[in-house]
C-alpha positions, 0 to 999 in steps of 0.5 A: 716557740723559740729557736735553737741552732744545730751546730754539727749542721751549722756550715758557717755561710753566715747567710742567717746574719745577713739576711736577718733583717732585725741584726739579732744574729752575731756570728760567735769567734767559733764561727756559729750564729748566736741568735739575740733573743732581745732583739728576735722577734721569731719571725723565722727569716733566718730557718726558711733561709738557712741551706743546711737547715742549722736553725730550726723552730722549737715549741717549748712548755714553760711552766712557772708553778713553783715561780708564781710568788715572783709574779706580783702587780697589774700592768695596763699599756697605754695607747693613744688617739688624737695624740691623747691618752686612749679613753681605753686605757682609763677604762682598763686602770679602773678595771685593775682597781676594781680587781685590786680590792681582791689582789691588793697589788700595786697597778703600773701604767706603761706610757711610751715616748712621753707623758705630759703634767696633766696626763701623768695626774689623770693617770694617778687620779684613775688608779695608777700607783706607778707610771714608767715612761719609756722614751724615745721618739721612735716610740712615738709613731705607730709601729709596734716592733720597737715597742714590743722589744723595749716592753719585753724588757721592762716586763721582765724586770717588773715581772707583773701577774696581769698585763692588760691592753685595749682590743685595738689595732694597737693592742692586740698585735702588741699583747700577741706578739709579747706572748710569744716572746714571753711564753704566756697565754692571751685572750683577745676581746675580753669583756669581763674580768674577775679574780678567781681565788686563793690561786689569783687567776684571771678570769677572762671572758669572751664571745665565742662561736660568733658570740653565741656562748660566753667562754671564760680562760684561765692561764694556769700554768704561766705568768704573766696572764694576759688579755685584750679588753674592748673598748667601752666594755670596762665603765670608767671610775670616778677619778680621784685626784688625791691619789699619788703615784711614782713615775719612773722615765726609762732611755729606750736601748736604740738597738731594740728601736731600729724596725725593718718596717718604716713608716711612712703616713698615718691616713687617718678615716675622714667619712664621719664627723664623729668617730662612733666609739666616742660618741655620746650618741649613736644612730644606727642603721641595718638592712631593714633601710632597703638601699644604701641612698637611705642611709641619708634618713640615718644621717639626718637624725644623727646631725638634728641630735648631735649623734654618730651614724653606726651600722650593722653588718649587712649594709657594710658587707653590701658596700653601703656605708664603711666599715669604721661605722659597723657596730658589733663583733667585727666592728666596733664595741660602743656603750653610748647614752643613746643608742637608736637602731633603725631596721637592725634585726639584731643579730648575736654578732651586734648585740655583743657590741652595743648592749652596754649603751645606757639608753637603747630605742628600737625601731621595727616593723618585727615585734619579734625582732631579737634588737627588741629584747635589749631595748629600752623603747621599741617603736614598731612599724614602719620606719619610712613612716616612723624616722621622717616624723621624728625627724619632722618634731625635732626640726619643729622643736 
């Protein structure tokens, strides 16, 4: 979608600059709105706003067949956590080293605002050829507008075939809002990605129909081919701290950093002592636990073991536990070393987002419950039975 001004309709009230809170609009010497499309985020203030309807909505085909040859590299975008680098951007670097033994590209790594000594080497030993910092401390607080506009520009010059982030709270609105400015496809919650060859296209795969069918996109006719990837779907590489990389440090434009939005306080979830997507191991809770008061047994294991309290959908739906602790497709995506599922049946949606951890144990009193065909160990019988005895040999221990 783009915008386009109507000048025979145009009655120069200069409404549309006023009232564009971005300042992308300049009235030009002929007294007509000229519309910064590096500044424009298409939000549509201006059309809904213009009297005589001088600025309309545009939906344009851009096909760049015969411009593919310019489209080369890989770029991952960075995000933090707890003011560190993201274990998902690590995940995402391996995954475009691992698609680089097809493509043979180099792979850049874009970090806002700054990057430490030690970052920048852990960067370069994952894969990283080429690091561009673009600096600024209003890149530094988590608003999205100002980094997508100072992105938009380093994408143009770097022209990169693949862009990837994380399924993130930061990711995805970051990669949906830089299609649209760029023009180009995405496809949110990737869990795998190939290189389908000779044509290069990024084969982007997904839950579809509430994670009932796999559904693998291409992007055929533009580029640059985009996708979210969830966390702790892609395994991390060994690092190698050899490798060498290029870092290069960009001064923002401050006309692209000024946002409408302010922040005001990052609130960060204090309910658990161990956020369940970095946890070694996980203890999850489902309906089969009866009543939200036993979710305590859940909480008991998970502190005797060192582990996280997750759950499925139902007790979170039903106000039992909160939602930073739902395991699955509306939740959250974890791959731990153990992973212990206590009276979860198993539906699609839960499986999606925890059948890559590397240990599961199910424990049901249904020997046909779907949990059972992903598990490693299944204890079947009752839990109110089967958790208190373990819990009772661990203390003993």
């Amino acid at each position: 979608m783009s915008l386009k001004v109507i000048e025979n309709r145009c009655v120069s009230c200069n409404i549309c600059e006023k009232e564009c809170p971005l300042n992308a609009i300049k009235m030009s010497e002929n007294s007509l709105p000229i519309i910064d499309f590096g500044i424009c985020n298409l939000c549509g203030i201006c059309v809904d706003k213009c009297p005589p309807g001088a600025i309309i909505r545009i939906h344009e085909t851009k096909t760049l067949q015969n411009d593919f040859d310019k489209y080369k590299g890989i770029m991952v975008i960075s995000e933090r956590e707890d003011e560190k680098i993201a274990s998902v951007t690590y995940e995402l670097i391996s995954k475009a080293d691992n698609l680089n033994k097809t493509l043979k590209v180099a792979i850049t790594v874009i970090v806002f605002s700054k990057a430490s000594d030690d970052e920048i080497k852990e960067l370069t030993a994952y894969g990283a050829d080429k690091i561009i910092i673009i600096e600024h401390e209003s890149l530094s607080i988590p608003l999205i507008g100002p980094k997508v506009r100072t992105l938009f520009n380093v994408i143009e010059s770097e022209k990169p075939e693949i862009i990837l982030a994380g399924s993130t709270s930061f990711g995805r609105p970051l990669l949906s809002r830089l299609a649209v400015k760029i023009k180009t496809g995405l496809t949110a919650d990737c869990t795998s990605l190939e290189i389908e060859m000779p044509d290069r296209h990024l084969l982007q795969t997904r839950p579809a129909w509430g994670g009932s069918i796999m559904a693998t996109i291409l992007t055929p006719n533009h580029r640059p081919q985009m996708a979210t990837v969830r966390a702790k779907v892609m395994r991390k590489n060994e690092p190698d701290y050899t490798r060498k990389s290029e870092v290069i440090k960009i001064k923002a434009d401050e006309s692209k950093v000024i946002d409408p939005v302010k922040f005001v306080e990052l609130v960060k979830d204090s309910s658990s002592k161990i956020r369940i997507d970095n946890a070694d191991i996980i203890v999850s809770g489902g309906r089969g636990i009866k009543k939200p008061a036993n979710f305590s047994l859940i909480e008991k294991l998970a502190n005797l073991i060192g582990g996280a309290v997750g759950s499925s959908r139902p007790p979170v739906d039903d106000g039992w536990i909160n939602h930073a602790h739902q395991v699955g497709q509306t939740g959250r995506t974890v791959a731990p070393k153990l992973y212990i599922a206590i009276g979860i049946s198993g539906a699609i949606q839960h499986l999606v987002g925890m059948q890559s951890s590397e240990s599961i144990v199910a424990i049901n009193k249904d020997p046909d419950a779907p949990i059972l065909k992903v598990a490693d160990y299944a204890l079947i019988g009752d839990l109110f039975e089967i958790v208190p005895e373990i819990i009772k040999r661990i203390e003993a221990r």
